[in-house]
C-alpha positions in Angstrom: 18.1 -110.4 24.2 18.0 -109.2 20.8 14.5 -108.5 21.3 15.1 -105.8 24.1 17.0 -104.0 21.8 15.1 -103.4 18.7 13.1 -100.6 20.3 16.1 -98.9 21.5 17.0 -99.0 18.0 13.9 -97.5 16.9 13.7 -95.3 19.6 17.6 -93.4 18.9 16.4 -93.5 15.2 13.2 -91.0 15.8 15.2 -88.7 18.1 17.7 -88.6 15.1 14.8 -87.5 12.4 13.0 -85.4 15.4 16.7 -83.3 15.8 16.8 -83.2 12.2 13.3 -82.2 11.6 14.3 -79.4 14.4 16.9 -78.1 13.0 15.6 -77.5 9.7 12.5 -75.8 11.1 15.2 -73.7 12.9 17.2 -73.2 9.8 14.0 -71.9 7.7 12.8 -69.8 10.9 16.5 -68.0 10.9 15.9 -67.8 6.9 12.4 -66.4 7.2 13.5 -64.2 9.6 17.0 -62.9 7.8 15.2 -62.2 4.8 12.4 -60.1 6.7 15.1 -58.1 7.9 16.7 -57.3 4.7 13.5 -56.8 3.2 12.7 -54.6 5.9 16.2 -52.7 5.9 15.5 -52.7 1.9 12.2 -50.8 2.6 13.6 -48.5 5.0 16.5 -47.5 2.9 13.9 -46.7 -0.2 11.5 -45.0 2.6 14.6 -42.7 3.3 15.5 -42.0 -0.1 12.3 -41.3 -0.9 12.0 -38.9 1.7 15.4 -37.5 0.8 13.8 -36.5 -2.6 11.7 -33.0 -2.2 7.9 -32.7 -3.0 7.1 -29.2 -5.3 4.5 -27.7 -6.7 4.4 -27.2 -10.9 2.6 -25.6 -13.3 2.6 -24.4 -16.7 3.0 -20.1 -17.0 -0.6 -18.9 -17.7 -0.3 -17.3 -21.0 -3.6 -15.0 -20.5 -2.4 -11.2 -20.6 -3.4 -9.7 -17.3 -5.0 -6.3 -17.6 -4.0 -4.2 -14.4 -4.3 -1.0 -12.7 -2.3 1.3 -11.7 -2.8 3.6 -8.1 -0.9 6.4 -7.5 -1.5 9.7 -5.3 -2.3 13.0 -6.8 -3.1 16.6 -6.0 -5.9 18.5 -7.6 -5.4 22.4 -8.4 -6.5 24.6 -10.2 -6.9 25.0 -14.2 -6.5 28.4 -13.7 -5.5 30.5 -10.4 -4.2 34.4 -9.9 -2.7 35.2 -6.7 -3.8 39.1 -6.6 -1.1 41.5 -4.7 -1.5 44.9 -4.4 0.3 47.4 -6.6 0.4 50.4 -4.6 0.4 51.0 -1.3 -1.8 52.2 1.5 -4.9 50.7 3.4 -7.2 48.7 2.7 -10.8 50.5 2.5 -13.1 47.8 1.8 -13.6 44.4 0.0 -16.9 43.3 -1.5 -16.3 39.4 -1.7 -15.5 36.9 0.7 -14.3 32.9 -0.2 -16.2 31.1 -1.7 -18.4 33.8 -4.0 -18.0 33.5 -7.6 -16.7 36.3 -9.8 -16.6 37.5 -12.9 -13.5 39.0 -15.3 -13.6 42.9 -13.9 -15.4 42.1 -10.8 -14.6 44.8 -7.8 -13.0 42.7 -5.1 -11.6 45.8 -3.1 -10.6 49.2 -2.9 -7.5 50.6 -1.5 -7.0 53.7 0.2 -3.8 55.5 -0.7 -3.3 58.9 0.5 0.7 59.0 -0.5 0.1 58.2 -4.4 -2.9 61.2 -4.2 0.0 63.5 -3.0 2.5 62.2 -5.9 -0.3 62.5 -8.3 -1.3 66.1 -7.1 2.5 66.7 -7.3 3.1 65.2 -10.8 0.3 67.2 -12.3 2.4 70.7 -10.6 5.5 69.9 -12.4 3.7 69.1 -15.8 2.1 72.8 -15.4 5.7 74.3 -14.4 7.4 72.6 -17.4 4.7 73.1 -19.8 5.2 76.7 -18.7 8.7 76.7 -19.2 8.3 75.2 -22.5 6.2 77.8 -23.7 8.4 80.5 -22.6 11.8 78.8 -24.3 9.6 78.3 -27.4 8.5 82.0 -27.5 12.3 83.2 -27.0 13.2 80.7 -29.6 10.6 82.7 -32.1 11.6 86.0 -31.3 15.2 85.1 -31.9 14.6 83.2 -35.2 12.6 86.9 -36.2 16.0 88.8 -35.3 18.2 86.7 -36.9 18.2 88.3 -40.4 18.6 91.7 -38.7 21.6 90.9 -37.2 20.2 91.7 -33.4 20.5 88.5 -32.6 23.8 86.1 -32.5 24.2 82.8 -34.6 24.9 81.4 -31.6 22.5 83.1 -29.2 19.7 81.2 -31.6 21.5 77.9 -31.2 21.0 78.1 -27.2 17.8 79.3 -27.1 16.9 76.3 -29.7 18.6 73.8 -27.3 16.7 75.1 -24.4 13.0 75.2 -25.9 14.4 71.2 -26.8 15.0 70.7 -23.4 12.0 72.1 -21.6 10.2 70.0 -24.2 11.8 67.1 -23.0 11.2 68.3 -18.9 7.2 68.5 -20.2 7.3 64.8 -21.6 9.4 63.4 -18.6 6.6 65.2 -16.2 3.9 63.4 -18.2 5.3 60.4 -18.4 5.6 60.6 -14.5 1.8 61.3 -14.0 0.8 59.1 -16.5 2.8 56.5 -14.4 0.7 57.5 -11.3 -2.5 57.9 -13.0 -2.2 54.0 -13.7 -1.0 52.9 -10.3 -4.0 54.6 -9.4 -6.2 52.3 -11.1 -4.8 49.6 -9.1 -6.3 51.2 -5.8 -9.3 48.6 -7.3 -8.5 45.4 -6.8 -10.3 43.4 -9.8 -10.8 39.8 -10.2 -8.8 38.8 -13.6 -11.3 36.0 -14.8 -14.2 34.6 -14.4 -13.6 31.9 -11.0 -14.0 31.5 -8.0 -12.8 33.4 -4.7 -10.5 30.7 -2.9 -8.2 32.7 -0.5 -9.2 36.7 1.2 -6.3 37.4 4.1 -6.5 40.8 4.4 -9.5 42.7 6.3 -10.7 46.6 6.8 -7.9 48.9 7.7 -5.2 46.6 7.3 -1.9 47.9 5.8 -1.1 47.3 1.9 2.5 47.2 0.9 3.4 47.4 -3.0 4.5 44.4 -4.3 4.2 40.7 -3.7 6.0 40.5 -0.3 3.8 38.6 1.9 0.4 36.7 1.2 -1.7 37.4 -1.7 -4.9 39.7 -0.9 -7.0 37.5 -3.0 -7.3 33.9 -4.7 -9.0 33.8 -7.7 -9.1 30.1 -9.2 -11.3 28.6 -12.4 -12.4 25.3 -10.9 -14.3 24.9 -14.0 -11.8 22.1 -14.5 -8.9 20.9 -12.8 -5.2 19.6 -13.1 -4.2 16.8 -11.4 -0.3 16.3 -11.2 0.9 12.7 -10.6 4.3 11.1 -10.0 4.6 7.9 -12.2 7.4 5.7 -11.8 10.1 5.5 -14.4 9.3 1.9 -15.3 5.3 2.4 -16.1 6.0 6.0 -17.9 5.6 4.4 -21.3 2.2 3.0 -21.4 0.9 6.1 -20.0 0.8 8.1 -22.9 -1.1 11.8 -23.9 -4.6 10.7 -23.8 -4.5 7.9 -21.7 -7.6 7.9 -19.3 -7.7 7.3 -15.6 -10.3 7.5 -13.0 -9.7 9.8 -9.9 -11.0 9.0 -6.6 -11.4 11.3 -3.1 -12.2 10.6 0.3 -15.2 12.4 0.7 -17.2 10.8 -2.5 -16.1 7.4 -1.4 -17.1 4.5 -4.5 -17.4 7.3 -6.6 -15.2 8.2 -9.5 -14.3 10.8 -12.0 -13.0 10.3 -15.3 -9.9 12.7 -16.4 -6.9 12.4 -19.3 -3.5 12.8 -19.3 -2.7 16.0 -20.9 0.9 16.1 -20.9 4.2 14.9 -19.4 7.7 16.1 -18.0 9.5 13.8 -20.2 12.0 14.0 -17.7 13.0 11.9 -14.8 13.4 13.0 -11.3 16.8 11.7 -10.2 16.1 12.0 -6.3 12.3 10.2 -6.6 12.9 8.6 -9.9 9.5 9.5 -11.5 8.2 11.5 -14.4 5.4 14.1 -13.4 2.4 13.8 -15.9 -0.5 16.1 -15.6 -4.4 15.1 -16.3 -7.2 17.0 -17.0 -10.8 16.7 -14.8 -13.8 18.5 -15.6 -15.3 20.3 -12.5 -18.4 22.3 -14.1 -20.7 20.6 -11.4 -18.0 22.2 -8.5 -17.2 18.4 -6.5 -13.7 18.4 -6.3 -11.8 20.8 -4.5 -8.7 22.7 -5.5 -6.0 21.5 -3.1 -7.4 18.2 -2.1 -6.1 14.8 -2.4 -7.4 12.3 -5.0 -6.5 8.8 -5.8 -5.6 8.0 -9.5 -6.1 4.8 -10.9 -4.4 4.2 -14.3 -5.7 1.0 -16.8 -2.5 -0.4 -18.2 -2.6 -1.9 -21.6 -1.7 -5.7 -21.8 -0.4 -7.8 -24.3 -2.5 -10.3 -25.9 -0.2 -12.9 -25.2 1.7 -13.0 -21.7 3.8 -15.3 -19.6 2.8 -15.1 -16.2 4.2 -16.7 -12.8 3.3 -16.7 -9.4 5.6 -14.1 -7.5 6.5 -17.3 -5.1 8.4 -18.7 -8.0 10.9 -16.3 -8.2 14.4 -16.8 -6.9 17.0 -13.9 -5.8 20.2 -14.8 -5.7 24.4 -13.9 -6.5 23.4 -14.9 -9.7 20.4 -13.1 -10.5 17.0 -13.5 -11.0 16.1 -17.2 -11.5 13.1 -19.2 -12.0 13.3 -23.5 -11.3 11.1 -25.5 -13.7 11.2 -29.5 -13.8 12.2 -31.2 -16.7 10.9 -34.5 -18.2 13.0 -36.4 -15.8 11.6 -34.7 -12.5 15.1 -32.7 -12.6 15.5 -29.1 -11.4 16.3 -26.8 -14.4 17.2 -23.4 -12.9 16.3 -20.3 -15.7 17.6 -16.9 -15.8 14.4 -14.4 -16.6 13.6 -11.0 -16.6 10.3 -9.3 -15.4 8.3 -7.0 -17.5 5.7 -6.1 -15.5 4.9 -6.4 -11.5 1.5 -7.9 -11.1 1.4 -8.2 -7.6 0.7 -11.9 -6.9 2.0 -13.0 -10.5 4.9 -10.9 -12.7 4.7 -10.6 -16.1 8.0 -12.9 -17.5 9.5 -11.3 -20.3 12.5 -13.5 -21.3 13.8 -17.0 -20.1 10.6 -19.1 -20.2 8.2 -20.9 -23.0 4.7 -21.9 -22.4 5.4 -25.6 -22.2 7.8 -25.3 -19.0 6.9 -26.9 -16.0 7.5 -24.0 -13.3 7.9 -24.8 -9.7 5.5 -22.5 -7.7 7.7 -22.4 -4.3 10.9 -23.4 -4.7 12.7 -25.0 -1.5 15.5 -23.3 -0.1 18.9 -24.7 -1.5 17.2 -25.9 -4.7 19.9 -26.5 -7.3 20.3 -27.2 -10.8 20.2 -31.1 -11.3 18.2 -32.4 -7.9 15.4 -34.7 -8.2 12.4 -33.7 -7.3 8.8 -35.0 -7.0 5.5 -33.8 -8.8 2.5 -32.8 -5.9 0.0 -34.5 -8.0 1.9 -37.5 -8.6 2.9 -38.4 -5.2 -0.5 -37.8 -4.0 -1.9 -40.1 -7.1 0.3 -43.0 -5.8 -0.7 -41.9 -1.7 -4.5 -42.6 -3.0 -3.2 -45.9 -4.8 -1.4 -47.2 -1.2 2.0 -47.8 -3.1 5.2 -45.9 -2.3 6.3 -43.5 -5.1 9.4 -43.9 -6.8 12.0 -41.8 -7.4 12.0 -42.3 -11.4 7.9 -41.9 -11.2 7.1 -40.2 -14.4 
């Protein structure tokens, strides 16, 4: 008997060590597996934060100054231009030059015909020979009367009015020649004359059309020097002072296209228009070779002095808000610093920063929507660094 139950002995004790041996295995397989978890829940929690944390974009201000242009529209006219109206009237007789025919100071342009200031004149010139008539008479009484006096024959008195009246048909004679005088020069104005040497830019009158005294209507003639031009320009109030008198500019027009013409600025308004808020400048453009056309539209393309020295940001990184005009630059502990700056000059793509930034700040290029003060943020370049390296980024990565 008690050898029967030695192995049932030995056989209780190994299912003993096998449970045991189980349920360790099981206790380190539900360890394993417990700490997998909670390294994979510690994972995803630092995967989240991470993503939580933004990505930008910095760089330092480029501190190059940024010589620019500046286009604005213009209008060429002339340096010099007369707007001839006729000073009597009547019809017109003839013209000798059409548009477009150069002229000289004096040149004949037309002649007038005016029957009704031939009549006045014919009619001046009678009353000049009445009262010069008169005149002589009253001055020959006048004599006769002083010769009498010391006879007695004639009155004190009687002298005094013949005096007057010899005075006053003297003034009737210089009244009448005044008047003809009057008409004799209207009557040189029956020649229409070109008043400098120019060009003939306007004609809108023709053979037998009425004249009317006075400048009622269109002009006759144009007469413009084209020699050399104005060009009047509308600046804006902000760019007004680096455009001073003498700064050059280059004016372009659509039918030379690539081609340019140098001009100056000659003087300025000094004033500000308060419904466009510009100051009018006007720049001089030699002509002598006749290319540009009074009237016609030109581009003008101002240089802008720069400084030597210049903050400059990408236009992206500006931010409009209730509180201004802000700029958000990271600091040494990837934190959002939020700046208050002010432009000096609009570059297009960059501005010009003129307060609220120093070379060594770290701008953000486009700032997020929402960005505040204080938020952690990640450097581009970093994260991709540590992408390239296959390791997760950090949120204290320096």
């Amino acid at each position: 008997m008690p050898s029967d139950s030695t192995p049932s002995v030995l056989s209780r004790r190994g299912l003993t060590i096998a449970g045991i041996t189980a349920a360790g295995i099981a206790v380190i397989v539900v360890a394993m597996g417990l700490t997998s978890r909670k390294m994979a829940d510690a994972k995803l929690s630092e995967w989240t934060e991470q993503q939580a944390i933004q990505t930008v974009a910095v760089a330092p201000p480029d501190t190059r100054g940024k010589r620019t242009t500046l286009d604005l529209p213009g209008r060429l006219e002339a340096y010099t231009q007369a707007q001839l109206y006729a000073r009597v009237s009547g019809y017109l007789k003839e013209w000798k030059v059409d548009i477009g025919t150069p002229v000289k100071a004096g040149d004949l342009l037309a002649v007038i015909d005016a029957p009704d200031l031939d009549q006045q004149i014919m009619q001046a010139q009678a009353s000049l020979a009445s009262a010069k008539a008169n005149l002589t008479l009253a001055q020959a009484t006048l004599q006769r009367g002083q010769q009498l006096i010391n006879s007695g024959a004639v009155s004190k008195q009687d002298l005094d009015q013949r005096a007057a009246d010899a005075a006053n048909k003297e003034g009737l004679v210089n009244s009448a020649q005044a008047n003809l005088d009057r008409l004799r020069v209207l009557d040189k104005y029956k020649q229409i004359t070109a008043p400098f040497d120019g060009l003939v830019t306007a004609r809108t009158t023709d053979v037998g059309a009425l004249i009317n005294a006075g400048a009622a209507g269109a002009p006759l003639f144009v007469v413009s020097d084209t020699s050399k031009l104005r060009v009047y320009v509308n600046v804006p109030q902000n760019y007004v002072p680096n455009i001073r008198i003498g700064t050059r500019a280059k004016l372009s027009v659509p039918e030379y296209p690539g081609k340019t013409f140098p001009a100056v600025v000659e003087a300025s308004a000094q004033a500000v228009d308060v419904a466009s808020g510009t100051t009018r400048m006007l720049l001089i453009v030699d002509n002598a070779g006749g290319q540009l056309m009074t009237g016609g539209f030109t581009n003008v393309s101002f240089e802008l002095p720069h400084p030597e020295i210049a903050l400059n940001v990408p236009a992206s990184a500006l931010i409009f808000d209730q509180t201004g005009l802000r700029v958000a630059t990271v600091d040494n502990g990837n934190r959002v610093v939020l700046k208050k700056v002010t432009i000096a000059r609009d570059l297009g793509r960059e501005v010009e920063i003129g307060s609220g930034l120093s070379a060594d700040d770290r701008v953000i290029e486009s700032p997020p929507d929402g960005i505040a003060s204080g938020d952690q943020v990640r450097i581009a370049d970093t994260a991709r660094k540590a992408a390239a390296a296959g390791r997760p980024e950090t949120a204290d990565a320096k």
